[in-house]
MIDREN-543250 format. One record per residue: residue number from 1; y, z, x of N, C-alpha, C in turn. Coordinates in pm, 1 decimal. Atoms other than C-alpha are relative to their C-alpha. Layout:
<nodes>
{NUM,{Y,Z,X},{Y,Z,X},{Y,Z,X}}
...
</nodes>
This chain:
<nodes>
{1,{-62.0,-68.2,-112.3},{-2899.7,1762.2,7857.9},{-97.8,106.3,50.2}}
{2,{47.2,-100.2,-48.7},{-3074.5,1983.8,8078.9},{13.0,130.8,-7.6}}
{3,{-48.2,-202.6,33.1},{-3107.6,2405.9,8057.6},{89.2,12.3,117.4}}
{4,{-49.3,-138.6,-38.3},{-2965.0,2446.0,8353.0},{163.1,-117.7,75.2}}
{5,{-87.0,85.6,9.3},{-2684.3,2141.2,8327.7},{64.9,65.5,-110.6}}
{6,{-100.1,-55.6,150.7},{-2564.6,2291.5,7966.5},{19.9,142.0,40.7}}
{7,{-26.3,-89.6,-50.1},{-2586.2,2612.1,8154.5},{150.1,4.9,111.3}}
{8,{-94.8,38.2,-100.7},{-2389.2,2534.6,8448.7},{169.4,-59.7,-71.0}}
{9,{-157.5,20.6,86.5},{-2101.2,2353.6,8194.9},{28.6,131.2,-109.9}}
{10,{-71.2,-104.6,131.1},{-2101.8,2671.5,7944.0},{66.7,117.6,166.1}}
{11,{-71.2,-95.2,-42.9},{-1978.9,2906.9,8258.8},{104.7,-68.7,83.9}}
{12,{-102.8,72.5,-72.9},{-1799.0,2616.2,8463.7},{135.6,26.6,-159.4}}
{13,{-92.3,-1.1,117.1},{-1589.2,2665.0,8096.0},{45.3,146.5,-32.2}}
{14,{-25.9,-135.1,65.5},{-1626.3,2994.5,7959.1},{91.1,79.2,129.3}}
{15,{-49.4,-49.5,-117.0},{-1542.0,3173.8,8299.0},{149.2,-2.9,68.1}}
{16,{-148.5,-33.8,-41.5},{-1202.0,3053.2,8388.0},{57.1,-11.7,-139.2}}
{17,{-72.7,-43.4,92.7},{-1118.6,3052.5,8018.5},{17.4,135.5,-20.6}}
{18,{-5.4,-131.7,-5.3},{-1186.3,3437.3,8003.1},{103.3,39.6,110.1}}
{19,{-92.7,-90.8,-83.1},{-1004.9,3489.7,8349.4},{172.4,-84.3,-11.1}}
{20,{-110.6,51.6,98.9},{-717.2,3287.6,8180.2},{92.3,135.6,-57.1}}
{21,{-85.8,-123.4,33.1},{-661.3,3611.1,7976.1},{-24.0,85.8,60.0}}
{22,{22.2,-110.9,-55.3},{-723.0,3862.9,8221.6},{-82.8,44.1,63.5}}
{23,{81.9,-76.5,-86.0},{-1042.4,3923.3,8347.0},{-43.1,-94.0,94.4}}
{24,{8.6,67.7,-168.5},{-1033.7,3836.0,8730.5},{-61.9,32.8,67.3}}
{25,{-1.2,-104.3,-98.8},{-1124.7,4116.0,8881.4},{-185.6,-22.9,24.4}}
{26,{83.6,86.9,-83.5},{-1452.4,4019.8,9105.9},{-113.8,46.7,-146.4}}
{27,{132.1,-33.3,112.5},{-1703.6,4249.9,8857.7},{31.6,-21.8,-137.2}}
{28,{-11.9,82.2,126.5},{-1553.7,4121.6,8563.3},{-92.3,-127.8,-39.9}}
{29,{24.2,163.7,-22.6},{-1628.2,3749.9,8637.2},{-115.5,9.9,49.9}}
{30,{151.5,25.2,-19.5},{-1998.9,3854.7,8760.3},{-39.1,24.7,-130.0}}
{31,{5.9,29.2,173.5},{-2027.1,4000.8,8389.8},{-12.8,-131.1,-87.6}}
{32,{11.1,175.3,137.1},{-1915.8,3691.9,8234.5},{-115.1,-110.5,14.3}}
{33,{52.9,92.6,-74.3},{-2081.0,3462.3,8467.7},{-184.2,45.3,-50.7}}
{34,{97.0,-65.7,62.9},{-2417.7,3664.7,8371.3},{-37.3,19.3,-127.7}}
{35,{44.3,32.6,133.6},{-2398.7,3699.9,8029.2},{-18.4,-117.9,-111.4}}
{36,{16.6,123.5,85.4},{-2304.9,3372.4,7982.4},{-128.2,-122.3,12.5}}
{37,{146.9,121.7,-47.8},{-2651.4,3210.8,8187.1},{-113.8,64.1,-92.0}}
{38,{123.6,-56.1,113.8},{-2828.1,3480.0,7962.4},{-30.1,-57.8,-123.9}}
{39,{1.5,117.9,148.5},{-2734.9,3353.8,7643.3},{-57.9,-99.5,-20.3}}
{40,{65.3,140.5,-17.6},{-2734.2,3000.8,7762.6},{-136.5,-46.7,-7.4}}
{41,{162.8,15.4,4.9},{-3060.9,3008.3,7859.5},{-97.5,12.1,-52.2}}
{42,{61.1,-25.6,107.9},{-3201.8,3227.3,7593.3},{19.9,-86.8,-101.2}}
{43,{0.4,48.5,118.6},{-3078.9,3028.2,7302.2},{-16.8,-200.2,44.1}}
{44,{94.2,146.0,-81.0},{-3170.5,2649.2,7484.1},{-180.3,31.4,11.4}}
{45,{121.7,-83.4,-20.9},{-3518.7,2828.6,7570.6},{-65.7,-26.6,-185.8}}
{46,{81.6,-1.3,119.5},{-3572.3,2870.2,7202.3},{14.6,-96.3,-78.2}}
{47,{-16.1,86.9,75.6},{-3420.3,2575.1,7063.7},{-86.2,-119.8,63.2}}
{48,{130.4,56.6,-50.7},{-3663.5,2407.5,7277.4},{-91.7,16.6,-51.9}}
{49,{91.1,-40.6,31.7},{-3912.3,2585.8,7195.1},{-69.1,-3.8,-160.7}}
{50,{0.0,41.4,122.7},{-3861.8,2552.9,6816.3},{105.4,-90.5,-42.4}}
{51,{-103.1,61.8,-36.3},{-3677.4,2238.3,6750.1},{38.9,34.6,-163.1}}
{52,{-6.1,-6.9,90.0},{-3672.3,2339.2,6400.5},{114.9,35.9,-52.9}}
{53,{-133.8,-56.2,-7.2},{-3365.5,2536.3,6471.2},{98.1,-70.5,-12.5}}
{54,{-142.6,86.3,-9.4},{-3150.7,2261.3,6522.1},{45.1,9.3,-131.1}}
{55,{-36.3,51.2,99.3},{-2929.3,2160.3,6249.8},{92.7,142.9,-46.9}}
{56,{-73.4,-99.2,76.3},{-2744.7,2429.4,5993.3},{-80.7,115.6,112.3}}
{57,{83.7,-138.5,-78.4},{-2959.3,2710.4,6214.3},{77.0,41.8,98.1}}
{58,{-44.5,-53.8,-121.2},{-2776.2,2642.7,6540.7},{118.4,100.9,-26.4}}
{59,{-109.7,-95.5,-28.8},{-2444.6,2779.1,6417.5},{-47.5,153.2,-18.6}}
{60,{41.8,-160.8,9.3},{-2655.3,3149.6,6328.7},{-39.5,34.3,129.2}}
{61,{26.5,-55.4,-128.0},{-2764.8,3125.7,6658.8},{123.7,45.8,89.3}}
{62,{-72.4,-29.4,-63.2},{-2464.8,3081.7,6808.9},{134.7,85.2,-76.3}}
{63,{-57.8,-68.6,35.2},{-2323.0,3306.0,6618.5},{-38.8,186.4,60.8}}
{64,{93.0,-104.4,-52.9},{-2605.2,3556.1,6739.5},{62.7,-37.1,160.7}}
{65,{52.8,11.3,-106.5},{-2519.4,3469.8,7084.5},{184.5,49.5,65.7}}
{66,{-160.4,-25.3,-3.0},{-2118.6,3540.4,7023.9},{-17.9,177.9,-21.9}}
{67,{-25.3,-143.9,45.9},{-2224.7,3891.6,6893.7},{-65.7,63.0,167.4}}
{68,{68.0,-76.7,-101.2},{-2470.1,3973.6,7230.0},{126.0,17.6,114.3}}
{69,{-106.5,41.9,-122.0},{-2175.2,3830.1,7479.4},{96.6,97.0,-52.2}}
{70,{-81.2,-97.3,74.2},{-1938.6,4020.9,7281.5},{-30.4,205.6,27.5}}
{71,{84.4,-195.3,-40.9},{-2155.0,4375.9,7306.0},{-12.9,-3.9,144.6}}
{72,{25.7,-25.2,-132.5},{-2230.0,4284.2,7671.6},{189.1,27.9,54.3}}
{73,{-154.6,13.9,-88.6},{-1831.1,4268.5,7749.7},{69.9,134.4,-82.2}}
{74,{-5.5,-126.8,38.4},{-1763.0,4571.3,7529.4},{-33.4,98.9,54.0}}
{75,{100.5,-164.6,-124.4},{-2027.8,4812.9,7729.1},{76.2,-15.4,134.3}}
{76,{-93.5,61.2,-169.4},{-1856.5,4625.1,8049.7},{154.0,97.7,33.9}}
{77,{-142.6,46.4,21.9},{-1520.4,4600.2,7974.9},{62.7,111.4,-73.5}}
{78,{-73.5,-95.5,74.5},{-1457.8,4882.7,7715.5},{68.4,-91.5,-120.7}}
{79,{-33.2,50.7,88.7},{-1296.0,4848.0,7394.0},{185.2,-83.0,-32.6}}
{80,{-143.9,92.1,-43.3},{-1010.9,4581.7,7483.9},{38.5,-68.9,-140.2}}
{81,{-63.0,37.9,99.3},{-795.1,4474.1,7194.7},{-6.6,-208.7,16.6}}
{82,{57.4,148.1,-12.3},{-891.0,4122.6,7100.6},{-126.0,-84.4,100.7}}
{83,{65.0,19.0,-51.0},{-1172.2,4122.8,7265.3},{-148.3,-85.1,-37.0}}
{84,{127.2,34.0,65.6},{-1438.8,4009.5,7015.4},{64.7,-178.8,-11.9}}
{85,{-65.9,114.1,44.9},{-1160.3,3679.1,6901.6},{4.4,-83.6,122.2}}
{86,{20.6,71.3,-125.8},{-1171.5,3599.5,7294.6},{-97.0,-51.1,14.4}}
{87,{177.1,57.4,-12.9},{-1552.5,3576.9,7310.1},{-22.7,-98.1,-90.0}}
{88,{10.7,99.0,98.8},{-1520.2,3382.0,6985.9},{10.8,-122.5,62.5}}
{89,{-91.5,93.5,-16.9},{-1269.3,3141.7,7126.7},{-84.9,-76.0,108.9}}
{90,{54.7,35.8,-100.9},{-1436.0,3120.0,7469.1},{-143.5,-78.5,-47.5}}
{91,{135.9,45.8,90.4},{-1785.8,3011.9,7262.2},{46.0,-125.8,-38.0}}
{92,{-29.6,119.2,89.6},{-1615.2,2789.8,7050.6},{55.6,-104.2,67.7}}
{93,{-78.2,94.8,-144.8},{-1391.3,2621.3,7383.0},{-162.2,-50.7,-5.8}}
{94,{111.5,44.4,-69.6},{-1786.3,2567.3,7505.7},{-76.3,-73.0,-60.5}}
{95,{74.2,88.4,112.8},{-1969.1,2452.4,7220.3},{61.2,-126.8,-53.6}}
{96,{-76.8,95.6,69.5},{-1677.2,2209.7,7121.5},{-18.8,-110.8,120.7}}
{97,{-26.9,48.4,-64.6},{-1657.8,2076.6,7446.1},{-152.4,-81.4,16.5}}
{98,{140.5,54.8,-58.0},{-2001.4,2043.9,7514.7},{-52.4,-132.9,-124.6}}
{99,{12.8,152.3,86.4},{-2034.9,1804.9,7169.4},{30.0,-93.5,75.0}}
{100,{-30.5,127.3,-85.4},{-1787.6,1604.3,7345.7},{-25.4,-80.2,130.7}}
{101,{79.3,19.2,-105.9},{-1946.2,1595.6,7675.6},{-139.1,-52.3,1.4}}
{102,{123.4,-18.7,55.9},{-2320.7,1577.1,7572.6},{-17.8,-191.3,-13.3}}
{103,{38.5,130.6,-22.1},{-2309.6,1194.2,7493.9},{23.1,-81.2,125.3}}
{104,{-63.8,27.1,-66.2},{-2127.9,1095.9,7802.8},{-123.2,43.0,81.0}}
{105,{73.9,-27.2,-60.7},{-2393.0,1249.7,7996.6},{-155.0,-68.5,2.6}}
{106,{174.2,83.0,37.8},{-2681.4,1082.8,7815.7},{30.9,-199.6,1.2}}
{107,{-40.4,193.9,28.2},{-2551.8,695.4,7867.6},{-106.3,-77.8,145.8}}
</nodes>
């Protein structure tokens, strides 16, 4: 899949799952929309770059990539109750989906 195809499906996902619970409001949803092409891009970028990562590695990454999105929507957003289990969820919606998507794309 392409960087900026696995990009494009992690905020076509993440984005209205976040404004799902609440955050609508226009500079919210540039936040999300932003931190989530950062990530994306950063952690594709390097798993490119070292494919070595793949395998048992990716989940530390994307575990690393749940904690940055997480701190970026914290400094944003302030300290919103369930806010870290959202970013989780929203990650885990994207990453799950994208397994299931990912072959479907490559046929």
């Amino acid at each position: 899949m392409s960087f900026l195809l696995a990009c494009g499906l992690t905020v076509l996902i993440e984005t209205p799952f976040l404004a799902l619970w609440g955050y609508r409001k226009r500079d919210e949803l540039i936040v999300i929309v932003c931190a989530n092409v950062f990530t994306n891009l950063l952690l594709n970028l390097l798993l490119w770059r070292v494919p070595a990562l793949y395998g048992p590695a990716v989940y530390a990454l994307e575990a690393a990539v749940v904690a940055v999105e997480y701190g970026i929507y914290r400094l944003t957003f302030g300290a919103r109750r369930g806010l870290f289990w959202l970013t989780l969820a929203a990650n885990a919606l994207s990453y799950g989906l994208g397994l299931l998507i990912s072959p479907l794309l490559w046929k």
